[in-house]
N, C-alpha and C positions, 0 to 999 in steps of 0.2 A: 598211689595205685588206684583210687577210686575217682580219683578225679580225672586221669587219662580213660578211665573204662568209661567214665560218663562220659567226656567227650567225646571217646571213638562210638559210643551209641548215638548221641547228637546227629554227628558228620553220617552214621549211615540208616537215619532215620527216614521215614521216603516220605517223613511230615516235615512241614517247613519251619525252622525253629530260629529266632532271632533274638540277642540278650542283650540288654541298654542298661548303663551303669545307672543309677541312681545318685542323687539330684541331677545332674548333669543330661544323662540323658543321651550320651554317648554309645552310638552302638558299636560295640566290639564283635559281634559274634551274629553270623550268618551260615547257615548251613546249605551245602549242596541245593538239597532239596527245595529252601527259600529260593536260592538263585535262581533256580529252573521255573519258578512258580511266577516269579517276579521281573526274572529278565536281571540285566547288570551281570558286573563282575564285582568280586570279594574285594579287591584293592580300594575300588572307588566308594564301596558302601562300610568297611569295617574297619577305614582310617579314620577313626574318632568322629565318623560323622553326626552331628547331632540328630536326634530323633525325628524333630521339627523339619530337617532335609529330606530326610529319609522318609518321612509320612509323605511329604510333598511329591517328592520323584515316585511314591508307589501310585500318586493321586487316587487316592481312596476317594469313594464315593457311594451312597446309599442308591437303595435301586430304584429311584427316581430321578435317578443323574445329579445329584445335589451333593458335590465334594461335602468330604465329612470332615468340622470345626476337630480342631486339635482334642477338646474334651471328649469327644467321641469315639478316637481312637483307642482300643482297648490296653495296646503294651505303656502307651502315654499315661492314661487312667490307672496303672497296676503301678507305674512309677511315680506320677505327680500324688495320687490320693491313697496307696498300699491298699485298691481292691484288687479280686478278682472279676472279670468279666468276658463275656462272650459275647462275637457280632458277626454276622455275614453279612461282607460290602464286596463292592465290586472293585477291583483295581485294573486300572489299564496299564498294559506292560507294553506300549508302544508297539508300533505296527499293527493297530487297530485289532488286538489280539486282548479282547476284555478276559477276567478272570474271577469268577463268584468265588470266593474263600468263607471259610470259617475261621474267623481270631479268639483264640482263646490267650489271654494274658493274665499272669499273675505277677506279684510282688514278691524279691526275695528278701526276705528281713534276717539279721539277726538276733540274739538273743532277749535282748531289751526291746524289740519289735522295729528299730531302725530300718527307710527301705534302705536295704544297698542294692540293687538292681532289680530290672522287670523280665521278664522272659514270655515270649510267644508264641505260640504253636501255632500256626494254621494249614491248613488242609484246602488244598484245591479241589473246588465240587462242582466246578463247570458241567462236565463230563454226564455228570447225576443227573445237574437240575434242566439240561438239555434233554437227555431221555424221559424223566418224567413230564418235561414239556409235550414230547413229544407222544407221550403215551394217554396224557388227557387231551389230544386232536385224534385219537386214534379210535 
């Protein structure tokens, strides 16, 4: 019961949430709202595709255009090292359609501290950091 009510919150969250097995690295789990944020479809991203693809295809990059090395990935960081972390990069979702996010990623461990998967939330703040652009020209 409690695992279908989390998931039906996941799938109608209007945050973008992505979950990768641990060691591996395997993402099983993308939510509407990632999709939308990210572009793709669910088939091609949440067939076991490894993390290492799936950073690649989001082409993350810091805001001086400098794609970001795998350790600076934060769901990467939450699964290789069992931190918490947060980062706002840019990703290009092709069709020249940039997108500022916020990545917030943790580790989910069991009982003995084991990671068994990472989990990711982030937030599209395009939208924001354009108005406030546009409110210090003003």
């Amino acid at each position: 019961m409690i695992a279908n009510t989390i998931k039906a919150a996941l799938d109608q969250s209007m945050v973008g949430v992505a979950i990768a097995d641990a060691p591996s690295g395997k993402l099983h789990y993308v939510n509407d709202a990632g999709l939308c944020i990210r572009g793709g479809n669910r088939k091609n991203l949440v067939n076991g595709v490894g993390i290492e693809q799936y950073v690649s295809s989001l082409q993350m990059r810091d805001f001086d255009g400098r794609p970001l090395s795998s350790e600076e990935v934060p769901l990467i960081r939450a699964i290789r090292l069992g931190e918490t972390c947060s980062k706002e990069v840019v990703i290009s979702c092709g069709s020249d359609d940039d997108r500022i996010v916020i990545a917030n990623a943790s580790p989910v461990k069991d009982e003995a501290g084991t990671v068994l998967a990472g989990i990711m939330f982030f937030t599209d703040l395009t939208e924001r950091r354009q108005a406030e652009r546009y409110k210090s020209t003003v």
